[in-house]
C-alpha positions as CSV (number, residue, x, y, z in Angstrom):
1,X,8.1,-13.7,-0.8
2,X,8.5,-14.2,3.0
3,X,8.2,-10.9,5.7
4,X,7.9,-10.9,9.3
5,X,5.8,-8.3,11.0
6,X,7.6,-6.6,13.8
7,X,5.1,-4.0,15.5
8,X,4.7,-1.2,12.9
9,X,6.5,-2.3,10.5
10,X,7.0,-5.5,8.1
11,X,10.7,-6.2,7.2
12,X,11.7,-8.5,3.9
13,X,15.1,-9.9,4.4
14,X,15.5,-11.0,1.0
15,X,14.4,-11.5,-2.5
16,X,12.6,-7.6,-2.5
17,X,14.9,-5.9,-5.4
18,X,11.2,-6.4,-7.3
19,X,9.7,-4.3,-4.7
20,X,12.7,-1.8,-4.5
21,X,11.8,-1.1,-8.6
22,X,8.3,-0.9,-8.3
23,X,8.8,2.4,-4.9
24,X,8.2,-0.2,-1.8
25,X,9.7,-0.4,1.6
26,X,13.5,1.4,2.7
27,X,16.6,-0.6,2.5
28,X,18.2,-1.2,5.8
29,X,20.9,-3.2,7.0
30,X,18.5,-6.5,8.1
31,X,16.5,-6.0,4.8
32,X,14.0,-4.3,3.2
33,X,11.2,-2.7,5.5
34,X,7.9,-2.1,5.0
35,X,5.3,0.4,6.2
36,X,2.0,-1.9,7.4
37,X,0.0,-0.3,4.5
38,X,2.7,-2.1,1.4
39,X,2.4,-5.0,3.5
40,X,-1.3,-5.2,3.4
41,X,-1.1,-4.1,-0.1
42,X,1.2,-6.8,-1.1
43,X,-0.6,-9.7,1.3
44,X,-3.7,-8.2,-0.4
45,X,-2.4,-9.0,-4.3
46,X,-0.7,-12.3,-3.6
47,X,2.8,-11.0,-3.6
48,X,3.8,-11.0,-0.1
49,X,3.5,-14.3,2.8
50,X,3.6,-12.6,6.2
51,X,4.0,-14.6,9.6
52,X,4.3,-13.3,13.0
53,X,5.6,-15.2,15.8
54,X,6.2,-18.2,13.3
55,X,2.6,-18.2,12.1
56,X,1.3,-17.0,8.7
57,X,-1.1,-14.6,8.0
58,X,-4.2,-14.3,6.6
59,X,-5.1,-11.1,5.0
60,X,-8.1,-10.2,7.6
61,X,-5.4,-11.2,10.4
62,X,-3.0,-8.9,9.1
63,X,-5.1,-6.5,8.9
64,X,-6.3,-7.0,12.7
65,X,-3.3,-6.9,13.5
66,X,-1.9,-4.0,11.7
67,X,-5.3,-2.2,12.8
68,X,-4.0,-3.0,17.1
69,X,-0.9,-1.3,16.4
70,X,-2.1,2.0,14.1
71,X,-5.6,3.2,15.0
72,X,-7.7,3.9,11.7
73,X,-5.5,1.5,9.9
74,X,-8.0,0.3,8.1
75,X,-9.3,3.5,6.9
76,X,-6.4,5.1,5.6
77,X,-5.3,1.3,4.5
78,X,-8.5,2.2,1.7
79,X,-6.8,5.7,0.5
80,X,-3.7,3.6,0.1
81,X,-5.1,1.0,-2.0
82,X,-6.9,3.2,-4.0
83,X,-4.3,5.8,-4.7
84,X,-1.2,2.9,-5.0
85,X,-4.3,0.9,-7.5
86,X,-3.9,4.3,-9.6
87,X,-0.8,3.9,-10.3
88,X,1.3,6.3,-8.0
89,X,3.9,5.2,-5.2
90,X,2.7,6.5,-2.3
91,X,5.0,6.4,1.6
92,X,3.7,7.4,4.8
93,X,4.2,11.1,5.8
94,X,4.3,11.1,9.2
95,X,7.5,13.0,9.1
96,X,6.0,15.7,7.7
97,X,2.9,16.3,9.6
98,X,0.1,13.9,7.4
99,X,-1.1,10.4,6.9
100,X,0.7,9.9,3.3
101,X,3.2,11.6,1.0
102,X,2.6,10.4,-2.7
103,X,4.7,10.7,-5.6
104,X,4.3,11.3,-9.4
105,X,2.9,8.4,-11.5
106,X,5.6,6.4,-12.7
107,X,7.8,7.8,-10.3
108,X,9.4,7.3,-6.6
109,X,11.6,8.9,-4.1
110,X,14.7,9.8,-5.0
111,X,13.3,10.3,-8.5
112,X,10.7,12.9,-8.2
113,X,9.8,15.0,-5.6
114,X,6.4,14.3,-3.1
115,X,3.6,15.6,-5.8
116,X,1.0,15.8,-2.8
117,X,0.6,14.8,0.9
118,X,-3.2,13.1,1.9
119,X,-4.8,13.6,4.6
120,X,-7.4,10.7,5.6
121,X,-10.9,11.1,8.1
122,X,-13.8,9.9,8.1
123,X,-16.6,12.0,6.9
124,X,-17.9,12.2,10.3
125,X,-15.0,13.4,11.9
126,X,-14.9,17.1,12.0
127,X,-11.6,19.2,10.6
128,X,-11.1,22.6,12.6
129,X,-9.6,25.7,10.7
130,X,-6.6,25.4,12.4
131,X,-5.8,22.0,11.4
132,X,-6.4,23.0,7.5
133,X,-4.2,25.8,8.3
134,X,-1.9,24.0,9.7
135,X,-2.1,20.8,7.2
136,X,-1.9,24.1,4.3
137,X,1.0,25.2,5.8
138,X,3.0,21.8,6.3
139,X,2.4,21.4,2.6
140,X,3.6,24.3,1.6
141,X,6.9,24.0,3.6
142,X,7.6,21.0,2.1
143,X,6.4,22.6,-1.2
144,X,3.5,20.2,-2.1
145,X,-0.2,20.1,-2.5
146,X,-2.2,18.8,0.0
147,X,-4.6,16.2,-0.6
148,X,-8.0,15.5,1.9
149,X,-9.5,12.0,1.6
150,X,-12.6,11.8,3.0
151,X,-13.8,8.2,3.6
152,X,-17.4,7.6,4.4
153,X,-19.3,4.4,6.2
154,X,-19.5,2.8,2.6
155,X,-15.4,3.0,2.2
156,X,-16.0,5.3,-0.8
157,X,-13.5,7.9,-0.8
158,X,-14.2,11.5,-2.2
159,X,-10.2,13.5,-2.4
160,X,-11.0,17.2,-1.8
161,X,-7.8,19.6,-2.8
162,X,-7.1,22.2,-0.3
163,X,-4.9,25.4,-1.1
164,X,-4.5,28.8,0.4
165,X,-5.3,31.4,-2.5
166,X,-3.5,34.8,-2.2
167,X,-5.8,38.1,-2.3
């Protein structure tokens, strides 16, 4: 299947109904458009040829690429893969204040509500009290459970469920 990278996003202008089924990408007018994390997803399992400026590709391009335009791509590029490899349709969650909004197994939007957000960092980044509060309180606004995946140097990831408890 044939995309075109265009800055943050990756658009598919036709053939994607697969892709629609299985929770990628939004429907627009010009096609279907990806989020630079399905992209690399799909690039990364063989599903997806990607060209910019007339020129294909390669995985570790893409992912140069993808990592100019979104700093830590390729950090929160490993939550996605892992989380997505475990069967659940995750989206980016930007809109609501965090890296990812993920949705039940089996499930995707319009069908189920966000299950969880996920927040990535790196283990060595330090997280002050008031952006757990504030992460806590985005999630439960939205009403969801918020997710922090830590990533160390190795790319293991360790997910750390944060929750505010009532006295």
């Amino acid at each position: 299947m044939r995309a075109e990278m265009l800055g943050k996003r990756v658009l598919v202008p036709e053939g994607y109904s697969e892709l629609v089924q299985k929770g990628y990408g939004e429907r627009k007018s010009e096609g279907l458009v990806l989020s630079l994390y399905e992209a690399a997803y799909l690039l990364e399992k063989g599903k997806l040829d990607v060209f910019k400026d007339g020129k294909q590709l390669k995985l570790e391009e893409f992912l140069g690429e993808a990592e100019r335009e979104e700093p830590e791509f390729f950090i929160r590029y490993n939550v996605f893969k892992d989380m997505r490899d475990r069967g659940y349709v995750i989206k980016t969650g930007f809109k609501f204040g965090t890296h990812f909004r993920v949705y039940p197994r089996g499930k995707k939007p319009g069908e189920a509500h966000t299950e969880f957000t996920v927040q990535v960092m790196p283990e060595e980044k330090r997280l002050e009290v008031t952006d757990i509060s504030r992460l806590v309180r985005l999630a439960r606004a939205i009403r969801t459970r918020l997710v922090l995946a830590v990533v160390d140097s190795e790319n293991e990831i360790v997910y750390y469920e944060i929750k505010r408890i009532s006295p």
